[in-house]
PLY file of the C-alpha trace (Angstrom):
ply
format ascii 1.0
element vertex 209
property float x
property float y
property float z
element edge 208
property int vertex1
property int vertex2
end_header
0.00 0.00 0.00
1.32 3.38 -0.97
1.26 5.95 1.99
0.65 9.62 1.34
4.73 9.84 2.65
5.43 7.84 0.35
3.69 9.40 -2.45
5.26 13.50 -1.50
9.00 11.90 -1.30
8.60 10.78 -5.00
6.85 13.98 -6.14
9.71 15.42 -3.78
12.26 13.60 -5.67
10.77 13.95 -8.92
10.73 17.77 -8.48
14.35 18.37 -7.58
15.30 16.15 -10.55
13.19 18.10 -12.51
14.55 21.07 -11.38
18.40 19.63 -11.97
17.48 19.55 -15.56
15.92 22.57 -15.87
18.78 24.71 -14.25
21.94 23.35 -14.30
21.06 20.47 -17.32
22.48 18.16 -14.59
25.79 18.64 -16.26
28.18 15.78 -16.36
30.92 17.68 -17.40
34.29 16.89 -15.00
35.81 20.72 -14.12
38.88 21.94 -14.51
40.55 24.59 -13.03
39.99 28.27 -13.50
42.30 29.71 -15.90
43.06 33.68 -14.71
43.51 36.60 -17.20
46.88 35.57 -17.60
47.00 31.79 -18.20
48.37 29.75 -21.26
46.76 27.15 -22.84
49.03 24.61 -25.32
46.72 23.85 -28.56
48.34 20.35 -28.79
48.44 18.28 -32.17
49.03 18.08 -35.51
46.91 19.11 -38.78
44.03 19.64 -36.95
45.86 22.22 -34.50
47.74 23.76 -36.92
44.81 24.74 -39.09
46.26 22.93 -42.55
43.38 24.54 -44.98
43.03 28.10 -44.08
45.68 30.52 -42.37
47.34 30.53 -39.32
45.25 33.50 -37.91
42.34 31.39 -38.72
43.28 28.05 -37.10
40.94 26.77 -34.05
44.21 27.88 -31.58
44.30 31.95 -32.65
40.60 31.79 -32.79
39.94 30.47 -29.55
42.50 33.26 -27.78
40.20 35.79 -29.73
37.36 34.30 -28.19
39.13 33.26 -24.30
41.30 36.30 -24.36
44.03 33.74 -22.95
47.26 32.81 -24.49
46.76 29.91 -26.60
49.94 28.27 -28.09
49.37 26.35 -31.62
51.75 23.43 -30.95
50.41 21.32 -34.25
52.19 19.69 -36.54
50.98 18.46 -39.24
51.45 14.87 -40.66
52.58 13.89 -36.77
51.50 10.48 -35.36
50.63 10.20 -31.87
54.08 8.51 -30.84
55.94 11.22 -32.47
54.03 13.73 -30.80
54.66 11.76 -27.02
58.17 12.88 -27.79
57.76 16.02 -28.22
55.50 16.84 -25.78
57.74 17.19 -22.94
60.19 20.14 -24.27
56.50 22.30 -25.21
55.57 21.69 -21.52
58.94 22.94 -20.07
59.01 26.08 -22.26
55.37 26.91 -22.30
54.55 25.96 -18.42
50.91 25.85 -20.14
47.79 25.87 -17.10
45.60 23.90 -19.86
46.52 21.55 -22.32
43.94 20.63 -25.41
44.94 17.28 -26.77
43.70 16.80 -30.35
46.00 13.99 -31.28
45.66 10.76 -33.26
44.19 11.59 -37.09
46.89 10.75 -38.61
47.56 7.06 -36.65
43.57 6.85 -37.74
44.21 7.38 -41.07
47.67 4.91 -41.96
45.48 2.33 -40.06
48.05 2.17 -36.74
46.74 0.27 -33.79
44.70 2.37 -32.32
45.84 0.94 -28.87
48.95 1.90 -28.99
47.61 5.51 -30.21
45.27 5.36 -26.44
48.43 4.17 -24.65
50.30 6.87 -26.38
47.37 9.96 -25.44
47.25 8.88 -22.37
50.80 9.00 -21.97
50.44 12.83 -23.45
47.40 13.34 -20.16
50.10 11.96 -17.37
52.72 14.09 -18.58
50.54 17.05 -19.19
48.80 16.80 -15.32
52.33 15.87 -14.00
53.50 19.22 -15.13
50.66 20.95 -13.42
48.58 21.34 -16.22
44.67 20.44 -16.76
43.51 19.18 -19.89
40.88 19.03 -21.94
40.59 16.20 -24.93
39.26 16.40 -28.71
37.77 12.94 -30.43
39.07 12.45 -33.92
36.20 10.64 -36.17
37.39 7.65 -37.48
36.96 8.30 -41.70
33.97 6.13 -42.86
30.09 6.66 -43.53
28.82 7.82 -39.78
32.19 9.67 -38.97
31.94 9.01 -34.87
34.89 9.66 -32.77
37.17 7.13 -32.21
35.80 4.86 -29.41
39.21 5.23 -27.79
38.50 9.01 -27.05
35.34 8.09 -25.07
37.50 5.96 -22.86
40.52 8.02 -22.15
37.75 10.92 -20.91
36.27 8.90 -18.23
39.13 6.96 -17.02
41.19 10.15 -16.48
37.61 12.37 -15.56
38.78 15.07 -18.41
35.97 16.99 -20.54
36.09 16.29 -23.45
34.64 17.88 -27.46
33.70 14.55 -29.14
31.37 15.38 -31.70
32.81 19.06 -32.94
35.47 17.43 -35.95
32.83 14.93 -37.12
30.08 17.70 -37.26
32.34 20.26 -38.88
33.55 17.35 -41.51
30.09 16.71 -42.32
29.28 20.21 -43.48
30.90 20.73 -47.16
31.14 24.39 -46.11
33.04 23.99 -43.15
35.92 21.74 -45.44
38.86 22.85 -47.18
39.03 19.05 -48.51
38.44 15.73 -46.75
39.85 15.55 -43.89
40.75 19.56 -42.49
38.51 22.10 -41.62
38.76 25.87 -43.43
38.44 28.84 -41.98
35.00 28.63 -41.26
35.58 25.55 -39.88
37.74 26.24 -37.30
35.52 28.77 -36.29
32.89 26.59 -35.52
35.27 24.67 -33.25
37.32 27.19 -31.56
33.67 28.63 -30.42
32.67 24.77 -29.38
35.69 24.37 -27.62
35.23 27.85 -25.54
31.60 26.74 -25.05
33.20 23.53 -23.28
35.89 24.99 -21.53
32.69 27.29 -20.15
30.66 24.21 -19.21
34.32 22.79 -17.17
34.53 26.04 -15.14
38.05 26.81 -17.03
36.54 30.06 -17.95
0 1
1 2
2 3
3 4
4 5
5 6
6 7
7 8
8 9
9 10
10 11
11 12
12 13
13 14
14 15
15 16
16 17
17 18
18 19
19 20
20 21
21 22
22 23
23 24
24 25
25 26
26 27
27 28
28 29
29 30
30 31
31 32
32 33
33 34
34 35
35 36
36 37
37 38
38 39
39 40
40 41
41 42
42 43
43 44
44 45
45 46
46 47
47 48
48 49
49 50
50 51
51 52
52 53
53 54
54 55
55 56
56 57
57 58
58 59
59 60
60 61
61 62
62 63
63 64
64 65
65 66
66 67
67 68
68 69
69 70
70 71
71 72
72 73
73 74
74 75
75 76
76 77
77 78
78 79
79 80
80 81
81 82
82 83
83 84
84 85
85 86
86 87
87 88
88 89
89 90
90 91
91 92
92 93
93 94
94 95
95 96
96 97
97 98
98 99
99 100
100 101
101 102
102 103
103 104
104 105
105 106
106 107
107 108
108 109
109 110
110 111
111 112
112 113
113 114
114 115
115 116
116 117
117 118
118 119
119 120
120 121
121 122
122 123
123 124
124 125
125 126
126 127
127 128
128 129
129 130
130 131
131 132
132 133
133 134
134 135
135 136
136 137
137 138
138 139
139 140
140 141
141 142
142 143
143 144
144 145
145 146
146 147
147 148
148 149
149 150
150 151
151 152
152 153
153 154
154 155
155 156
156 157
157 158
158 159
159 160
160 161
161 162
162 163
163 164
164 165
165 166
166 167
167 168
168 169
169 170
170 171
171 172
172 173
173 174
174 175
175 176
176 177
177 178
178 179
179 180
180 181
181 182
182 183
183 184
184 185
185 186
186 187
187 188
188 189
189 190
190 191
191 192
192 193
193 194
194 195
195 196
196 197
197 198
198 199
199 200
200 201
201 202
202 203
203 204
204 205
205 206
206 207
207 208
């Protein structure tokens, strides 16, 4: 038999859920650290980061300090595999001393058909270092290149085992829109736009800014 207690703790219940959803979205988002006025952030990658089909001015990093008004380095290289980039992570970290780190790593490993394992082991590698050096960071899926264009699964997994937000829909949405390309695989100007402001709309939603 149902008591009337029992009945106002569930519409009790009910109502604060509904009220989680309705003002904070019940966010799942793991925070990060507030970056002050003067902070750096390290654009880490390669293509992607660099902003290979439009101008540097108009790659994701130099649009996202317009937007942030932080620092943000453009550490991409393009044509770099993820193991290549694990090595030369470290000196960027010493010189920079960024307070954020955006990892978009791992298209090109996709791409020559690499095991994608050793591409995880390798990212996560690039999150230990990263936090070791004092540094939060913040990860971007790469879409594995076929029909439906998801984010590699692997993304998905290094973002809850290390509790870092993460952007993993922003590449595959902006590669699905012919006006956001500059050819298959890289973004154009446009393009980067639509990330850079995706990417400040996340580090928003991880209290960074």
């Amino acid at each position: 038999m149902i008591t009337s207690n029992t009945t106002r703790r569930v519409k009790v219940i009910s109502m604060a859920l509904l009220c989680c959803l309705a003002v904070t979205g019940c966010d799942p988002t793991p925070k990060v650290e507030a970056l002050g006025d003067d902070a750096v952030i390290l654009a880490f990658g390669d293509s992607l980061t660099f902003g290979t089909g439009a101008n540097k001015q108009q790659a994701y990093p130099a649009q996202l300090q317009a937007l942030t008004s932080r620092t943000v380095i453009n550490a991409g290289i393009p044509g770099e595999v993820s193991h290549t980039g694990l090595r030369r992570l470290p000196a960027l970290l010493t010189r920079h001393q960024p307070d954020l780190v955006i990892i978009c790593h791992g298209g090109n490993d996709i791409l020559r058909r690499q095991d994608l394992q050793q591409t995880s082991n390798n990212i996560q590698q690039m999150i230990d270092m990263s936090r070791a050096n004092g540094a939060d960071v913040i990860l971007v899926g790469v879409p594995e290149f076929g029909i439906f264009l998801s984010s590699a699964g692997f993304y998905t997994d290094l973002a809850e085992v290390n509790r870092l937000p993460i952007e993993n829909t922003v590449l595959s949405d902006v590669l699905k829109v012919a006006a956001y390309k500059s050819d298959q695989i890289h973004p154009n100007a446009d393009g980067y736009a639509f990330m850079a402001k995706r990417l400040a709309a996340l580090l928003e939603l991880s209290d960074a800014i």
